[in-house]
C-alpha positions as CSV (number, residue, x, y, z in Angstrom):
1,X,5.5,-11.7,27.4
2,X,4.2,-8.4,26.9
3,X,3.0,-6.6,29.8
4,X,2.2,-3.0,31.3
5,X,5.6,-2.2,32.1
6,X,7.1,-3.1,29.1
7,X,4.4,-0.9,27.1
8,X,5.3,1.8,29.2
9,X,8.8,1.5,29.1
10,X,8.5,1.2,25.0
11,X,6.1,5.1,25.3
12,X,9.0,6.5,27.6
13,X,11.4,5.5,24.6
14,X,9.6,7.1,22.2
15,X,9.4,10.3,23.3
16,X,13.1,10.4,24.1
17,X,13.5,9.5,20.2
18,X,10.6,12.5,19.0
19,X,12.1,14.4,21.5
20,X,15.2,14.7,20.2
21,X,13.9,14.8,16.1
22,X,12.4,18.1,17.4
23,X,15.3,19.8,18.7
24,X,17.8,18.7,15.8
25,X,14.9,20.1,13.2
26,X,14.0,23.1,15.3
27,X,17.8,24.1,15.5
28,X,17.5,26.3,18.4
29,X,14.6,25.2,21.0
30,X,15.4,22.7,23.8
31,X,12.7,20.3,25.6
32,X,12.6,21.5,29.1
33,X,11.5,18.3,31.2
34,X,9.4,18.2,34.2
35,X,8.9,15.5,36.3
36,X,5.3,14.8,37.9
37,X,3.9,12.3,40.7
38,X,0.6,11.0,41.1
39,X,-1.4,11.4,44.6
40,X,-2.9,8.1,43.7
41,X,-0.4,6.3,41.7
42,X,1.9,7.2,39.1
43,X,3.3,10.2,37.2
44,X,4.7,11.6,34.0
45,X,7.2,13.5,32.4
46,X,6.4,16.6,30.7
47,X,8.4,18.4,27.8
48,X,8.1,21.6,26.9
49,X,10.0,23.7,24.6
50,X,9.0,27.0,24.1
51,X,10.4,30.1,21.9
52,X,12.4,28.0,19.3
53,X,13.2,28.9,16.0
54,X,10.5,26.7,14.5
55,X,8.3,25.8,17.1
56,X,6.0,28.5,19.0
57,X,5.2,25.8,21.7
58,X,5.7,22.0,21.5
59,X,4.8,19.6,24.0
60,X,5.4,15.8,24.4
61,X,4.7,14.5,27.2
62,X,4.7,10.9,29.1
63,X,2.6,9.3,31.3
64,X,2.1,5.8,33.7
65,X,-1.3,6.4,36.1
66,X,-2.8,3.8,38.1
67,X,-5.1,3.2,41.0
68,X,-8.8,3.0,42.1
69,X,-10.5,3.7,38.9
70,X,-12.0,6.8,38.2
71,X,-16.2,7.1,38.7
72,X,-16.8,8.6,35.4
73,X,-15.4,5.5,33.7
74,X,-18.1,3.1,36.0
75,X,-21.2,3.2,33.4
76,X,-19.0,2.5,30.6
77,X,-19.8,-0.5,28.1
78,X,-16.4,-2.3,29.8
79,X,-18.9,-1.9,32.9
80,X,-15.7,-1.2,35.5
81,X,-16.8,-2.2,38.8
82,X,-16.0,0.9,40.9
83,X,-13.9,-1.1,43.0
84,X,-11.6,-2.1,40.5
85,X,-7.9,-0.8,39.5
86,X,-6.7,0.6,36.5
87,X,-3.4,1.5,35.1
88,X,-3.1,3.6,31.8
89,X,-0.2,4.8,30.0
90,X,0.8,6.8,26.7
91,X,2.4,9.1,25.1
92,X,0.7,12.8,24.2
93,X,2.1,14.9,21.4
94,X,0.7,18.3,20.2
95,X,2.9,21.1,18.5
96,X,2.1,24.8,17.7
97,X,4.8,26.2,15.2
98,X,5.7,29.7,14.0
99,X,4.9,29.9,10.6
100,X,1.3,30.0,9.7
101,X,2.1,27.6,6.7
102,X,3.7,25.0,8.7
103,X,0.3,22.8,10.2
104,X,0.0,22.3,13.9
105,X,-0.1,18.6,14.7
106,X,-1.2,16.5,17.3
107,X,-0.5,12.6,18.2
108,X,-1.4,10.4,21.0
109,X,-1.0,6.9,21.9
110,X,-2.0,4.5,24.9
111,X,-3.0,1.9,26.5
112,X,-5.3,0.7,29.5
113,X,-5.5,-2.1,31.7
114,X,-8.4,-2.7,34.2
115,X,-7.2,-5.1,37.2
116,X,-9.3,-8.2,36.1
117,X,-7.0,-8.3,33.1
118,X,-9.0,-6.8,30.1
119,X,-6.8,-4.4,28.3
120,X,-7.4,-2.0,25.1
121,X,-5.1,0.6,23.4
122,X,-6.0,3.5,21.4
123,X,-4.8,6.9,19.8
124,X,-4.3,8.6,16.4
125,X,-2.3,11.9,14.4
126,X,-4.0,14.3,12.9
127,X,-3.2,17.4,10.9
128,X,-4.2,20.8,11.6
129,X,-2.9,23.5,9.2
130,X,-3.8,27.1,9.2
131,X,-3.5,27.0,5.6
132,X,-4.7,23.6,4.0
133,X,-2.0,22.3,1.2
134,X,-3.3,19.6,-0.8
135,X,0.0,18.0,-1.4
136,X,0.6,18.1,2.0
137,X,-2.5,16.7,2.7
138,X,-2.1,13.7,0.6
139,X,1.3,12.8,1.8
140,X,0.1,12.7,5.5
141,X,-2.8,10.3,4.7
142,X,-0.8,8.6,2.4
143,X,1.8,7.9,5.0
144,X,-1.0,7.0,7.6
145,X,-2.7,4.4,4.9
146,X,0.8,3.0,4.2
147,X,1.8,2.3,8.3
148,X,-2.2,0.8,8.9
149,X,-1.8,-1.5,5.4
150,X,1.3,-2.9,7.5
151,X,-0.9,-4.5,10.1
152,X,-3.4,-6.7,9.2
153,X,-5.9,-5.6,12.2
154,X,-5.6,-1.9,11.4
155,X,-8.5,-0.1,9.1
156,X,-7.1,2.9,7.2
157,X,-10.4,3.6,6.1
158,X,-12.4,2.9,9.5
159,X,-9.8,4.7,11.2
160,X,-9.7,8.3,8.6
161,X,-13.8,8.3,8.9
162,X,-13.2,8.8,12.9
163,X,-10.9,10.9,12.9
164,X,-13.4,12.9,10.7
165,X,-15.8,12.1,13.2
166,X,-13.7,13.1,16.4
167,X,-12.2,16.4,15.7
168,X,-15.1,17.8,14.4
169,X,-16.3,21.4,15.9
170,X,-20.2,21.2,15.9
171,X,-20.7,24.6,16.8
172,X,-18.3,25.9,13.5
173,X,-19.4,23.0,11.5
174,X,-16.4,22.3,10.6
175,X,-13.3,20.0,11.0
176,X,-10.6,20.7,13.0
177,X,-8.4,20.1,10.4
178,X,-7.6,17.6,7.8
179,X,-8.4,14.7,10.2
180,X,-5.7,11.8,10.0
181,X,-6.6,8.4,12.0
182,X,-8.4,7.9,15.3
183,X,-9.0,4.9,17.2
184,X,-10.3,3.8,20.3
185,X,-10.9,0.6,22.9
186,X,-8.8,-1.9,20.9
187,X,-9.2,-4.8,22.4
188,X,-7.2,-7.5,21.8
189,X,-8.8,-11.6,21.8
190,X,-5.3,-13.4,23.0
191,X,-1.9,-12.0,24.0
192,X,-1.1,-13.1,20.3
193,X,-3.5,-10.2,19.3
194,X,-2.1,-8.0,22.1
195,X,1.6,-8.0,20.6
196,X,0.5,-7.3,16.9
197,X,-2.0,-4.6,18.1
198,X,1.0,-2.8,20.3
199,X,3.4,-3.5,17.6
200,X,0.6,-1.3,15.4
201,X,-0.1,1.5,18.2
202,X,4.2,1.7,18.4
203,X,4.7,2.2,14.5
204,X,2.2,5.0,14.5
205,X,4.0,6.6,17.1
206,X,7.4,5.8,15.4
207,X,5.9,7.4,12.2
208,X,5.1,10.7,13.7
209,X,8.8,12.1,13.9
210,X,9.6,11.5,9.9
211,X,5.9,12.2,8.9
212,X,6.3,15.4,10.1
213,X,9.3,16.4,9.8
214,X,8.7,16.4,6.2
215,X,6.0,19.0,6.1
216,X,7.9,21.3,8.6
217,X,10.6,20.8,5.9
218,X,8.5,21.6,2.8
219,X,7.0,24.8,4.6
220,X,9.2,26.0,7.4
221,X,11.3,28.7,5.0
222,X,8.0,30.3,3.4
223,X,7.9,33.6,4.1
224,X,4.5,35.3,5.6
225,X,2.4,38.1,6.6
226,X,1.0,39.8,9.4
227,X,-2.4,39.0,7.8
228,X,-1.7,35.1,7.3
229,X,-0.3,35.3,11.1
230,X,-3.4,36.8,11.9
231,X,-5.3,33.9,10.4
232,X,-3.2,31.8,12.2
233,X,-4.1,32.8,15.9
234,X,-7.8,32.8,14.7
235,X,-7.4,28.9,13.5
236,X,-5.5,28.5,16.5
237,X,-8.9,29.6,18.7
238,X,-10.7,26.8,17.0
239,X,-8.4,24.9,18.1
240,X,-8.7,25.6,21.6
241,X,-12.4,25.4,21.4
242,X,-12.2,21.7,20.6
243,X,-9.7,20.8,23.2
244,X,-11.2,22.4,25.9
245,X,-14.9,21.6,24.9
246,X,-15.0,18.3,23.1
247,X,-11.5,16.1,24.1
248,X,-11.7,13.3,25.4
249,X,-8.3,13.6,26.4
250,X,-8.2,16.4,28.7
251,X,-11.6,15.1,30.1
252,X,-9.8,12.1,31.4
253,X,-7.0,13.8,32.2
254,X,-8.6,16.4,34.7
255,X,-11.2,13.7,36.1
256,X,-7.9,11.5,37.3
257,X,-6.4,14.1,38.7
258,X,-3.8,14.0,36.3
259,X,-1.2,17.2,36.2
260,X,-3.3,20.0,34.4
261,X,0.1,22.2,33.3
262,X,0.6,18.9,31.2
263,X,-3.2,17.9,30.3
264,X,-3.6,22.1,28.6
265,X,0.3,22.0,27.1
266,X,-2.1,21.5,24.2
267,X,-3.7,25.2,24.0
268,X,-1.3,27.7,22.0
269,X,0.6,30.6,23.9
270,X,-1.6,33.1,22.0
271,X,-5.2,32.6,20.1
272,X,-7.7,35.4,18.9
273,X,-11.1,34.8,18.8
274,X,-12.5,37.9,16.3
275,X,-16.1,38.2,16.4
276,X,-17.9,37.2,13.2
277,X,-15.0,36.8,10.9
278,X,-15.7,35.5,7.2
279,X,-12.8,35.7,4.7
280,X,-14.0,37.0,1.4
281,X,-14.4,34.6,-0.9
282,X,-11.5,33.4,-3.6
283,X,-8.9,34.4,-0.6
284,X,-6.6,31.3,0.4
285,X,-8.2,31.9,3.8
286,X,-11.4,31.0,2.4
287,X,-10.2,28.2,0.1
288,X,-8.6,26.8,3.4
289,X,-11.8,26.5,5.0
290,X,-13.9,24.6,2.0
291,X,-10.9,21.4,3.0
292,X,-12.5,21.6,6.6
293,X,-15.3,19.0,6.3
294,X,-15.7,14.9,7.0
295,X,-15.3,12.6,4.0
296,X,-12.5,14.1,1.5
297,X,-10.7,11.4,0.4
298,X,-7.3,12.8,-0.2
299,X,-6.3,9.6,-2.1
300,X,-8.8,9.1,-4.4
């Protein structure tokens, strides 16, 4: 039967497997691990690598917490009685390359389990390019609508508009990106529902390696300027902005005492935040930004 343990122990596989799909595209970079306990229960392993030939940063990182559930969880709609346990565990995937045309990306997937039994999983991928490529674009989502059509309790369409919804800046009116999939508190009826819902949550996480690899592989040898770099550490800024203002993520992570060199492995090594900047319009820089809004339907 499928249980805590063994969803954990499916997450730790995974990011072995992405793991290694990074090094062998990268060519040069290797995942330094770094192994983390708990106070309360738990731990994680983190992975860097850092200074490769593709990838400026990338972290994947693991994680199995449990104990008295945190108090900012108590006034929830699952109403979690303050003395009551929780375990959580998932997988956390966000990757800053080197070339401003190849798109930062970000995944997560998990699951949670109050003591009384009730359980939900959750996560998403979404894009984030410097410099939106339609094609691109409608090969992610593409992909993303193919692995939800797969499973007859996952919403492509449900799942794109809150994405939209979720990485959105309010404060730049705009998107973080091209959005991708997002969901949250899946709760499964009957263990039945529990096993087709994991085997969902596992094949979004087994589609990120592949799914990406292919856009690093279409943009990875496209050569660049300082100007387009530039662009990119600005885009990168907005990036940081969300993480640290609006994710839930990194909320939850820092209010359980989770390991905060692993909760911020999301934030680039180097962001610029220029005061007022405004491409001109008709630049790509500009064009790039008119693709940062909710509702584009790449597959129309």
């Amino acid at each position: 039967m499928l249980n805590k343990e063994t969803i954990a122990t499916e997450f730790m596989m995974l990011q072995d497997s992405i793991c290694q799909s990074l090094e062998e595209i990268d060519g040069s970079g290797r995942f330094k691990e770094d192994l983390w306990q708990r106070e309360e229960g738990g731990g994680g392993r983190s992975r860097i690598l850092e200074g490769g030939k593709l990838f400026e940063k990338a972290g994947v990182n693991f994680s199995k917490v449990f104990g008295n559930t945190p108090a900012f969880l108590y006034d929830t709609k699952q109403n979690i009685n303050p003395e009551s346990q929780f375990f959580a565990t998932g997988v956390s995937i966000v990757i800053h390359p080197i070339n401003p045309w190849v798109p930062i990306i970000h995944m997560n997937i998990r699951y949670f389990e109050k003591d009384a039994g009730a359980c939900w999983f959750g996560g998403g991928i979404d894009l984030t390019p410097h410099y939106v490529i339609p094609k691109d674009a409608i090969y992610f989502h593409g992909e993303l609508r193919k692995v939800c059509n797969k499973h007859p309790l996952a919403d492509y369409v449900k799942y794109k508009k809150e994405a939209d919804d979720y990485f959105y800046i309010p404060h730049r009116n705009e998107t973080r990106g091209i959005g991708g999939i997002f969901f949250d508190h899946l709760i499964p009826a009957d263990q039945t529902e529990k096993n087709v819902l994991f085997n969902f949550v596992l094949d979004v996480g087994k589609l990120f390696a592949p799914l990406y690899i292919e856009i690093v592989s279409r943009n990875k040898d496209r050569l660049y300027t300082s100007e387009e770099k530039k662009w990119q550490r600005i885009r990168r800024g907005r990036y940081v902005e969300f993480n640290l203002v609006y994710d839930r993520g990194t909320k939850f992570g820092l209010e359980t005492n989770g390991r905060t060199e692993s909760i911020l492995m999301s934030l680039p090594p180097q962001a610029d935040w220029q005061y007022n900047f405004i491409p001109a319009t008709g630049t790509k820089e500009s064009e790039s930004l008119n693709f940062l809004k909710k509702g584009i339907d790449w597959l129309k």
